[in-house]
N, C-alpha and C positions, 0 to 999 in steps of 0.2 A: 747866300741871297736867293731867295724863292723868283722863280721865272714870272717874267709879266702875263699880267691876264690876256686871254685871247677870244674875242668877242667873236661871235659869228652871227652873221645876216645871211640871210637867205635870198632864195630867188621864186620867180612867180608861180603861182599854185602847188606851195612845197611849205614844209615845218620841220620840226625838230629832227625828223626822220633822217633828211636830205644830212644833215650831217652826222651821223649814228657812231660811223667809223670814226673820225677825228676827234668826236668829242670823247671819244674811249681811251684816245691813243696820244695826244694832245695836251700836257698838263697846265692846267688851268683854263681850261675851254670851256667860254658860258655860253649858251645860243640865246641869242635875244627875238623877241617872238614878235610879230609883226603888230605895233598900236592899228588902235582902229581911227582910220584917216578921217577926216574932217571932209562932206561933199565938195567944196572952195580948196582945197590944199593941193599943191603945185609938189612935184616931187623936191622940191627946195623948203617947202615949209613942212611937210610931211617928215623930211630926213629930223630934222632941230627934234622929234617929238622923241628918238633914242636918245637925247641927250642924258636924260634920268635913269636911264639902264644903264649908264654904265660911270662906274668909278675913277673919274678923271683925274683924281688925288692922287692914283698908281698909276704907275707904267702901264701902258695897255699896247696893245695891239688888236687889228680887226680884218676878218680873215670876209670875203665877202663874196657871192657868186649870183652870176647871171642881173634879174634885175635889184638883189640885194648890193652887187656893184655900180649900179646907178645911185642908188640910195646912199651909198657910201660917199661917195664923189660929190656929192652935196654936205654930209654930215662934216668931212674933215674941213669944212670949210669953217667949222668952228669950234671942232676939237679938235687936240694934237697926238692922235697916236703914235707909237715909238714906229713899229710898221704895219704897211696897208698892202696886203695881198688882195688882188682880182682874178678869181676863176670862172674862164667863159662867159666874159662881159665886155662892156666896153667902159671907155675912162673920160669918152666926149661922145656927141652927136656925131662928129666927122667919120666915127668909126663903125657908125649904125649903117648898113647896107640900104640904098634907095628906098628898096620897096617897106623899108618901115619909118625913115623919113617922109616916103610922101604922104603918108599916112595923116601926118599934121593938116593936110590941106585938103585932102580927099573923103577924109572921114568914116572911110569907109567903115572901120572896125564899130561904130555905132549900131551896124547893121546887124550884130552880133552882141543879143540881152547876157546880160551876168549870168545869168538861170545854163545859158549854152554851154558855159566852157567846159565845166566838169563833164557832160557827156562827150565832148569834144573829144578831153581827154581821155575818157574812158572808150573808145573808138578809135581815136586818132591813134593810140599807144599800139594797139594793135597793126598799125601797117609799121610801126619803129621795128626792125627786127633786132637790132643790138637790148632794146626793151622788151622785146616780147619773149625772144631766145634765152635771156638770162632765168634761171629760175627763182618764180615770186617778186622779177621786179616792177614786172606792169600791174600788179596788185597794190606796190608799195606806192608807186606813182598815181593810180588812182585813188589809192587811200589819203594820199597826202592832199590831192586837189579836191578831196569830199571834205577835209577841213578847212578851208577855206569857206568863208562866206559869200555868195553869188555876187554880191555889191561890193563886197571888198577886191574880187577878180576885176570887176569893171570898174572901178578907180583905179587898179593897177596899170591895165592898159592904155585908158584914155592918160595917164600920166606920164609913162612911157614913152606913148607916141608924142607928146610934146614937151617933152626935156627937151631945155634951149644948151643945156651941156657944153659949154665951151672948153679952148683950150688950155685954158688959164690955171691949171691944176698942177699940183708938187711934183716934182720929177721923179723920185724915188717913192714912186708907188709899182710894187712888182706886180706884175701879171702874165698870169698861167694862163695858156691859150689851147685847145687842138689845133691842130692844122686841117682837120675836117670839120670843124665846128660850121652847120650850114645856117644857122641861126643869126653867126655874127662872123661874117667870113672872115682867115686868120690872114686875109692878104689887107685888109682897110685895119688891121691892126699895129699900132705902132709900140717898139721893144718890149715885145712879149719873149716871155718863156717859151720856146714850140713843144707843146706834148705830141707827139709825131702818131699821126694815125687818133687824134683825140677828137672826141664830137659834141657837141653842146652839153652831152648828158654823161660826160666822162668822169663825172664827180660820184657817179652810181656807177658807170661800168667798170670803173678803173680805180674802184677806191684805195684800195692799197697803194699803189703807185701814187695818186694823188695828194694821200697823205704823208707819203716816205717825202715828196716833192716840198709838202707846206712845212713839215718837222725840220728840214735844211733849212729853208726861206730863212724860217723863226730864230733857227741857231744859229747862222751864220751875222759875220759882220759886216759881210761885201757885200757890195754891189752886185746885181743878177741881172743887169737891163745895161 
C-alpha cells in the first residue's frame, strides 16, 4: 500500500523553495502554491480556495509552516486529512504574541505599502545572522520574497493580523516549535514538539533535522503532543 499524499503550504513571502529538502526526501510530497486571494477574503474564505489542490478521494496528509499554518487551521475545517503537522506557527489567535494581536485595532501595519516588504526583506535578512552566516541562504530568502506579488504580501498581512482563530480546533494536530522561535514565542505555545535552540527560520537553518523530525511524525502511529 503506497504512502498518503503529503501536501505542503507554505509560509509568508516564501514558494516552492521553503520546502526543497522535504520535498526530495518526503515520498509523495506535493507543494501547493499559493491562489491568488480575492481583495474581500478573510483568511477563512481564502483557505476553502486549496480545496481543488488537493485529492480528497486519497488519504492525504498536510504538512504546513508559519502563516501556511494559519491557513491550514481554517482549511481542515472542511477537509479531513489523515495528519496535520505545524511548523513555527501557531493553531489559534491566543498563541499570537500581543504585539501582532494588537495589530487588529492599531493598524498600524497599513503604514507599510505591499511595494515595502520585499526590500524589507532584502535589508532586514541582513541583520538575521543565523540568515546571513548560512552560505546563499539570504539570497534564497530574498529570492523567494521577489516571487511573490507586492499585493499578494499585503493581503497576507492585513489577514493575518485579523484571524479571529479560535480554540475550537482537532486535538491531534502535531506541532513543531523552536524554543527560540521570536516571531511566535514557544512559551504562548500550547503541546508543541520543542526543537531546542529552534528559531522561526529553522525550516532553512535546520533542514535536515526538520525533515528527519516530519518523516517520524508521518510514519509513526502515536501520539506526539
Amino acid at each position: 500500500m503506497s504512502a498518503a499524499a503529503t501536501y505542503f503550504i507554505g509560509g509568508f513571502a516564501t514558494d516552492r523553495q521553503l520546502y526543497e529538502h522535504q520535498l526530495e526526501h518526503i515520498p509523495r510530497a506535493v507543494y501547493l502554491p499559493f491562489p491568488v486571494p480575492e481583495p474581500a477574503d478573510t483568511m477563512a474564505t481564502y483557505a476553502r480556495k486549496f480545496i481543488p489542490l488537493i485529492d480528497t478521494a486519497a488519504p492525504f496528509n498536510i504538512v504546513a509552516t508559519s502563516m501556511g499554518g494559519i491557513i491550514t487551521m481554517e482549511l481542515v475545517k472542511h477537509i479531513a486529512p489523515e495528519k496535520v503537522i505545524l511548523i513555527s506557527s501557531v493553531k489559534c489567535r491566543a498563541e499570537m504574541p500581543w504585539r501582532l494581536r494588537q495589530l487588529k485595532y492599531t493598524r498600524l501595519y497599513r503604514l507599510l505599502p505591499g511595494r515595502a516588504y520585499i526590500p524589507a526583506i532584502r535589508y532586514g535578512s541582513w541583520l538575521v545572522p543565523e540568515i546571513r552566516n548560512i552560505p546563499g541562504l539570504r539570497d534564497l530568502v530574498i529570492r523567494m520574497a521577489g516571487n511573490n506579488a507586492p499585493g499578494f504580501l499585503s493581503w497576507c498581512v492585513h489577514a493575518i493580523v485579523r484571524w479571529e482563530g479560535g480554540n475550537d480546533y482537532r486535538e491531534d494536530i502535531i506541532h513543531i516549535h523552536g524554543t527560540r522561535n521570536a516571531m511566535f514565542p514557544y512559551r504562548l505555545i500550547r503541546n508543541a514538539i520543542p526543537v531546542e535552540g529552534g528559531t522561526h527560520n529553522m525550516l532553512l537553518t535546520r533542514k535536515e533535522e526538520i525533515t528527519a523530525l516530519l518523516q517520524r511524525c508521518l510514519a509513526s502511529h502515536e501520539a506526539f503532543v
